[in-house]
C-alpha positions as a Markdown table, in Angstrom:
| # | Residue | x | y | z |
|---|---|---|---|---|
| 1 | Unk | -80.0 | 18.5 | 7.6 |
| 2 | Unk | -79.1 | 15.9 | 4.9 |
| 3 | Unk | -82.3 | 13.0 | 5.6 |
| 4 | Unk | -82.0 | 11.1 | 1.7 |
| 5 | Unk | -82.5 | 7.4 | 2.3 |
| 6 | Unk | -83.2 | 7.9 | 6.0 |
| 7 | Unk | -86.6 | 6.2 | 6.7 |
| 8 | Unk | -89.6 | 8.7 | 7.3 |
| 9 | Unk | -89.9 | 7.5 | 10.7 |
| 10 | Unk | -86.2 | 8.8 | 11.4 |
| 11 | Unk | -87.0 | 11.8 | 9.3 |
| 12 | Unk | -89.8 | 12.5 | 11.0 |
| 13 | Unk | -88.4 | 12.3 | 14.6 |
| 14 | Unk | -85.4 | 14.3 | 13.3 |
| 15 | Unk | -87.9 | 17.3 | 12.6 |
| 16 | Unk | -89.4 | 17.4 | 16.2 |
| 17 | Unk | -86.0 | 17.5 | 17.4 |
| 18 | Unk | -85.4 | 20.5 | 15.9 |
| 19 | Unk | -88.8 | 22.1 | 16.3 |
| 20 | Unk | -87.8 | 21.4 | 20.6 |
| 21 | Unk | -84.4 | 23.0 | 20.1 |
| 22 | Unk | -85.4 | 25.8 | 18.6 |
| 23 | Unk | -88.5 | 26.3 | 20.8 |
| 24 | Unk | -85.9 | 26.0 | 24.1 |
| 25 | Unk | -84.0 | 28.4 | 22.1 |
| 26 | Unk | -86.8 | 31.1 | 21.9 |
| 27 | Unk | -87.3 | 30.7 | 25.3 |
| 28 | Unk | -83.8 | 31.2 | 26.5 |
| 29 | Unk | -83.7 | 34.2 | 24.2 |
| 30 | Unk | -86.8 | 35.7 | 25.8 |
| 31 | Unk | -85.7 | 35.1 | 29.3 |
| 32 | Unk | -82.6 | 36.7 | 28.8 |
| 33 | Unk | -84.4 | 40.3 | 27.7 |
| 34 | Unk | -85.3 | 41.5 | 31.1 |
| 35 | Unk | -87.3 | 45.2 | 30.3 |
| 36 | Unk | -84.3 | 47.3 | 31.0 |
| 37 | Unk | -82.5 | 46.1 | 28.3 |
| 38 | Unk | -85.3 | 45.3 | 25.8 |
| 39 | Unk | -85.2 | 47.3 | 22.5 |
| 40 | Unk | -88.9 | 46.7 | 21.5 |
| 41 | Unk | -91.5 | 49.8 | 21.4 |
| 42 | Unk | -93.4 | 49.8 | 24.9 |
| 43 | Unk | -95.9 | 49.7 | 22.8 |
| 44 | Unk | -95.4 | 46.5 | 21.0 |
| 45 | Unk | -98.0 | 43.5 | 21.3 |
| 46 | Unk | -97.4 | 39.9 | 20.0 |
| 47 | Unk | -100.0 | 38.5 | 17.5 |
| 48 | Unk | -102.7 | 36.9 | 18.7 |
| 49 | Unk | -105.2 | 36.3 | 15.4 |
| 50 | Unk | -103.8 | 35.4 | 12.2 |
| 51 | Unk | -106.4 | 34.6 | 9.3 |
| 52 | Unk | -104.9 | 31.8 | 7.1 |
| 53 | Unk | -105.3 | 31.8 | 3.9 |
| 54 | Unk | -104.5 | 29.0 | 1.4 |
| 55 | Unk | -104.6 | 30.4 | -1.6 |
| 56 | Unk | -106.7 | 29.0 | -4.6 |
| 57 | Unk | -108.9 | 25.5 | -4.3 |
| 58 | Unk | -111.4 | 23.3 | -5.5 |
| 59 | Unk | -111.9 | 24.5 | -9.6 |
| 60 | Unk | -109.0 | 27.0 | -8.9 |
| 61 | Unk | -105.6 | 24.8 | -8.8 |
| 62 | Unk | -103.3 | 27.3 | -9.3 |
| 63 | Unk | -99.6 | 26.4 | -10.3 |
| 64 | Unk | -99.0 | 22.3 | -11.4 |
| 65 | Unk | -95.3 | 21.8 | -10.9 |
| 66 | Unk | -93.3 | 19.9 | -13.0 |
| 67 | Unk | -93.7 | 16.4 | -10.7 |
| 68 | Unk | -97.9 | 16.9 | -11.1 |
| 69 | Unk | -98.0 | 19.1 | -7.9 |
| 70 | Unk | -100.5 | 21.1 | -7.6 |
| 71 | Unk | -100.6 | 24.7 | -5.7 |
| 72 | Unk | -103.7 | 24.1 | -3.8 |
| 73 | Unk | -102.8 | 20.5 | -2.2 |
| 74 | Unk | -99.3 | 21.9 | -1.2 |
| 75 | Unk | -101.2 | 25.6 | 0.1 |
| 76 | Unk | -103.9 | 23.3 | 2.0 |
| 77 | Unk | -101.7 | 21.1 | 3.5 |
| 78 | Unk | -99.2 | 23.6 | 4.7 |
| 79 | Unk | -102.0 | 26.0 | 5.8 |
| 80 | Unk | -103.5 | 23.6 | 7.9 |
| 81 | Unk | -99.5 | 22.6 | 9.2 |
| 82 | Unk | -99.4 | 26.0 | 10.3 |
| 83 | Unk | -102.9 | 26.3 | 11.8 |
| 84 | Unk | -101.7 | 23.8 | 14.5 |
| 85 | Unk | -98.6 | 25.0 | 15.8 |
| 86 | Unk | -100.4 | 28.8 | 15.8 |
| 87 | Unk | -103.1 | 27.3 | 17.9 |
| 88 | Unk | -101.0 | 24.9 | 20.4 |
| 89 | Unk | -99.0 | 28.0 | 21.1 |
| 90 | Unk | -102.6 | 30.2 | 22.2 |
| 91 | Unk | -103.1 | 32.1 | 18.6 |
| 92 | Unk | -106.6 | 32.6 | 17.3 |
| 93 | Unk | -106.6 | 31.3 | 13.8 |
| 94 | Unk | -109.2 | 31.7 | 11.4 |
| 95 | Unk | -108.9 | 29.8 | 8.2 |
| 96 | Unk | -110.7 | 31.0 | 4.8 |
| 97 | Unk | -110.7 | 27.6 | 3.8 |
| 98 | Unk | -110.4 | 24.0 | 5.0 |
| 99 | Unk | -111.2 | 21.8 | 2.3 |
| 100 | Unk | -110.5 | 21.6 | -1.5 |
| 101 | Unk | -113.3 | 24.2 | -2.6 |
| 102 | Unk | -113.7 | 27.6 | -3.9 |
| 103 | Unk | -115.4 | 30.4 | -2.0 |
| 104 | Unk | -118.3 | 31.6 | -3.8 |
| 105 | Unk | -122.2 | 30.7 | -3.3 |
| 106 | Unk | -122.8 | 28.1 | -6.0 |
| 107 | Unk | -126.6 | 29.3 | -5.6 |
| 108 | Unk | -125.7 | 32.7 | -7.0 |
| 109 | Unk | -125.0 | 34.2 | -10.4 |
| 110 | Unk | -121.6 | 33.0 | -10.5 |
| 111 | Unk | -121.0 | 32.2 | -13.9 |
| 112 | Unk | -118.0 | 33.8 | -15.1 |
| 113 | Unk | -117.3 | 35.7 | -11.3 |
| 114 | Unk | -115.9 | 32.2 | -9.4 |
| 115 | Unk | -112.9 | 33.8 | -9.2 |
| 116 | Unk | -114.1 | 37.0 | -8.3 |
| 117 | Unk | -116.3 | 35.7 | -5.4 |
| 118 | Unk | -113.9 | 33.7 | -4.2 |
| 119 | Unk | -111.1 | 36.7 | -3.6 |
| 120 | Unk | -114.4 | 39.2 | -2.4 |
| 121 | Unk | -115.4 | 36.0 | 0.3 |
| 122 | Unk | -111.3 | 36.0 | 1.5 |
| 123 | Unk | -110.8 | 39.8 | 1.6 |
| 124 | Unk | -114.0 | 39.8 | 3.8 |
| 125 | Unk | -113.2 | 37.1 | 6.3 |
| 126 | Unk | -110.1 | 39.3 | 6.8 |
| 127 | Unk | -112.0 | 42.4 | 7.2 |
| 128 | Unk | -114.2 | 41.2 | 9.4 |
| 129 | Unk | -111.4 | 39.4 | 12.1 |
| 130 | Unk | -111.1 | 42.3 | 14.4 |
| 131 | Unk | -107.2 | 43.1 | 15.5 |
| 132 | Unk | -105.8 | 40.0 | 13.0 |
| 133 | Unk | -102.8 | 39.5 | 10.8 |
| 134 | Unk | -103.5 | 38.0 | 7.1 |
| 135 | Unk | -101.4 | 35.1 | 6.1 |
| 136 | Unk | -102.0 | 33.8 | 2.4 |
| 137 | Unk | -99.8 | 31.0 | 1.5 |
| 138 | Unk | -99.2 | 30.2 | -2.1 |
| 139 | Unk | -96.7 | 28.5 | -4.4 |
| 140 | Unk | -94.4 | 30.2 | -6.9 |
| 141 | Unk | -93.3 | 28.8 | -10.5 |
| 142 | Unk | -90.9 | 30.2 | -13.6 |
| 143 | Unk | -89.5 | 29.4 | -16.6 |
| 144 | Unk | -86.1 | 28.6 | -15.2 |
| 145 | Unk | -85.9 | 25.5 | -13.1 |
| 146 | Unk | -83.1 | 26.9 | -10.8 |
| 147 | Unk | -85.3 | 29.7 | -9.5 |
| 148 | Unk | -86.0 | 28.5 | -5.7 |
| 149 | Unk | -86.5 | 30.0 | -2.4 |
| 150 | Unk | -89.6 | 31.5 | -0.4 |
| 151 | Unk | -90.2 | 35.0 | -1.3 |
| 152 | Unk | -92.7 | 37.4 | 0.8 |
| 153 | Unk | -95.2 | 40.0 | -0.3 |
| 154 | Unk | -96.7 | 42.5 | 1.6 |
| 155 | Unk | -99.8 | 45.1 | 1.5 |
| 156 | Unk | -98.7 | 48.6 | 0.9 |
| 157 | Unk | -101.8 | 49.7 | 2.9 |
| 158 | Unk | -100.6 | 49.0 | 6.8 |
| 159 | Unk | -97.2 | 49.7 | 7.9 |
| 160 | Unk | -97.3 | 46.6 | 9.7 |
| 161 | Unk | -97.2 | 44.3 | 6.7 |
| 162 | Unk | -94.0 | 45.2 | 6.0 |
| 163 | Unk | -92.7 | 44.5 | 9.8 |
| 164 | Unk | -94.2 | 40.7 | 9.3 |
| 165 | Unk | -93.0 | 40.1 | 5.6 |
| 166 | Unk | -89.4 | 41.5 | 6.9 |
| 167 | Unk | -89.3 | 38.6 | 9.9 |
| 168 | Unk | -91.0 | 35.2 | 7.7 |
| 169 | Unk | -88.0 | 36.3 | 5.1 |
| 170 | Unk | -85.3 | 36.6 | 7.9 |
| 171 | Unk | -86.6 | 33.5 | 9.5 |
| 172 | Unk | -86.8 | 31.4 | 6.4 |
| 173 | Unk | -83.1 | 32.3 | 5.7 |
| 174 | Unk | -81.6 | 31.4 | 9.5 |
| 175 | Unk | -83.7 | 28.4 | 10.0 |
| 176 | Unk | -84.2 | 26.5 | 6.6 |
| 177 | Unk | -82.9 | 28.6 | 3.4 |
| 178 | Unk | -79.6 | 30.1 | 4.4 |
| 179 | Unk | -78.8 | 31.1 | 0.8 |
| 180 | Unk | -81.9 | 32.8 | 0.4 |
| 181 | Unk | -80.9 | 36.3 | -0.2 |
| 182 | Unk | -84.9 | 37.3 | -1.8 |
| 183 | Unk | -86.1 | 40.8 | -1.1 |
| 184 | Unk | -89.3 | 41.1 | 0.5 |
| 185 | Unk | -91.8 | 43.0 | -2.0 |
| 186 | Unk | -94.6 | 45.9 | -1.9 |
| 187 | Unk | -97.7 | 44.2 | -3.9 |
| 188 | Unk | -99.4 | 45.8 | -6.6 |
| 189 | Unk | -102.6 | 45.5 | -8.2 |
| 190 | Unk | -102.7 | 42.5 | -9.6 |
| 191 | Unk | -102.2 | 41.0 | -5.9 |
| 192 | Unk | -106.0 | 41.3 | -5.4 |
| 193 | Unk | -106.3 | 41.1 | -1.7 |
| 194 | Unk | -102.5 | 42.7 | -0.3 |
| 195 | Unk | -103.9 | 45.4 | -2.7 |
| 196 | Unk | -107.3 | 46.0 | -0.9 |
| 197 | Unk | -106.9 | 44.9 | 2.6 |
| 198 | Unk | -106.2 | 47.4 | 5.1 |
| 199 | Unk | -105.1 | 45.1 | 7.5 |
| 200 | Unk | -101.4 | 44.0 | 8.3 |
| 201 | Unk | -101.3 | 41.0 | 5.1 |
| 202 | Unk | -98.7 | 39.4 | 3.3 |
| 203 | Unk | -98.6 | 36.7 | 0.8 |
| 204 | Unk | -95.9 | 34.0 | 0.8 |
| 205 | Unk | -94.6 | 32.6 | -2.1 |
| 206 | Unk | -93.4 | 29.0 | -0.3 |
| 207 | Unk | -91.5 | 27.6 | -3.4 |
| 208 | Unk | -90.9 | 26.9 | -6.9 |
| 209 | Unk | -92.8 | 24.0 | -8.0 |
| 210 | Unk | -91.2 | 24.7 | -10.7 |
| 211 | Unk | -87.4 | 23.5 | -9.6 |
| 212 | Unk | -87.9 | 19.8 | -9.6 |
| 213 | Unk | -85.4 | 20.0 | -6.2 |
| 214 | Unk | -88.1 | 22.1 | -4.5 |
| 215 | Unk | -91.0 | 20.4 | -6.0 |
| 216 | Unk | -89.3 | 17.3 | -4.3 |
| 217 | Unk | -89.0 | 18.7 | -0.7 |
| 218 | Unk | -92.8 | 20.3 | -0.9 |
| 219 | Unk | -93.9 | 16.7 | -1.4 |
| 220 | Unk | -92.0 | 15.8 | 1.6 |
| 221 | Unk | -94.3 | 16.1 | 4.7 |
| 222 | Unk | -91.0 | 16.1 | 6.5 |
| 223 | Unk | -90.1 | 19.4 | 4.9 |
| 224 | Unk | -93.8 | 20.9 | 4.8 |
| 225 | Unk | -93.5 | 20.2 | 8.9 |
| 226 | Unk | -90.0 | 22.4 | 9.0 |
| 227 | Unk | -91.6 | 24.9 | 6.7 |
| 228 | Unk | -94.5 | 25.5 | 8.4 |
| 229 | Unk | -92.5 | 25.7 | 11.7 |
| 230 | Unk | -90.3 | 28.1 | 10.1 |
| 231 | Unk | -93.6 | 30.2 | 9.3 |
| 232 | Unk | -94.5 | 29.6 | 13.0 |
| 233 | Unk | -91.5 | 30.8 | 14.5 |
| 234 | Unk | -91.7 | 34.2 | 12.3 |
| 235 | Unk | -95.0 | 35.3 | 13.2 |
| 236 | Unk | -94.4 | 34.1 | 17.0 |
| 237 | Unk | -91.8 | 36.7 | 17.1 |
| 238 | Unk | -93.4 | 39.5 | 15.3 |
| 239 | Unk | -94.7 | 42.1 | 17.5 |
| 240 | Unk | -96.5 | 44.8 | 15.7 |
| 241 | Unk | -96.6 | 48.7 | 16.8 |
| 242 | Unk | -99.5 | 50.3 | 17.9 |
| 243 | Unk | -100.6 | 52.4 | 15.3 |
């Protein structure tokens, strides 16, 4: 949807339009798989808790994009986007942050471990949020300024991961990136927390900041609202395996 020069009011009507067609479309599709014809496990639940994670804060910026935006506004602001559409639809969401801070105990020997802290405090939230999902929403950057396009991550440690990062890449590409062909990827080490956690996580990379055409629609609230419903609709229609 072309909005340039439309007035945010107009923009911002145009978004809930589509966020109600696309919701009566979920429904429709749901009503029309009766249990003889479904082809999900029996076994299969919907998600119930995500833990939200908005990556970096407070000393911790992250990326700066090549308009001045930084990663942690743009994670924050999303995160918290998401947070209310998650829990207007009955999901339990836990967020590891809120505000513009990092998450370490300033009254404890933190010199030169902020950073470490901070990842130890997030990976424990998400241990300790029984039967969750682990959502950490970040910003991506590179060298060339053409690179755009959300990009999902995924723990190598739960099978599940790999079931959620496969449906936020599909449903970025039908509902808002159409030619985003990006492959969803297996983190490694130097992913601190997809690396350790044993939970179903993933990490999405939301957009260049970096491309000054993506660094202009993730200062749109407009967009953020469409992306964050686009992040919505994924994890509403995940359902994960028993395992």
């Amino acid at each position: 949807m072309h909005t340039k020069g439309f007035p945010w009011l107009l923009r911002f009507v145009a978004v809930l339009l589509l966020m109600a067609l696309i919701t009566v479309g979920f429904f429709w599709i749901s009503q029309k798989q009766t249990p003889a014809t479904s082809t999900k496990p029996a076994s299969a639940s919907p998600i119930h808790t995500v833990v939200l994670d908005a990556g970096h804060g407070g000393e911790d910026g992250g990326a700066v994009g090549i308009s001045g935006l930084v990663e942690k506004d743009v994670n924050l602001r999303l995160t918290l986007l998401l947070r209310d559409l998650l829990e207007a639809n009955g999901v339990e969401v836990i967020l590891t942050r809120e505000t513009d801070t990092m998450l370490y105990d300033p009254s404890s020997d933190y010199v030169g471990r902020k950073k470490a802290l901070d990842l130890a405090e997030r990976k424990r939230i998400a241990e300790e949020t029984p039967d969750s999902v682990f959502v950490s929403i970040h910003m991506n950057t590179y060298p060339l300024q053409s690179c755009q396009g959300l990009q999902v991550w995924y723990s190598p440690n739960h099978p599940q991961s790999q079931t959620l990062a496969k449906q936020i890449q599909t449903t970025a590409q039908e509902l808002l990136q159409p030619n985003n062909d990006r492959a969803i990827k297996a983190a490694g080490s130097s992913i601190y927390l997809l690396h350790r956690l044993n939970t179903p996580a993933v990490l999405v990379e939301c957009g260049f900041l970096s491309s000054p055409e993506e660094s202009a629609k993730l200062s749109d609230p407009a967009y953020l609202q469409q992306l964050a419903f686009t992040l919505f609709a994924a994890i509403m229609q995940t359902e994960l395996s028993a395992e």
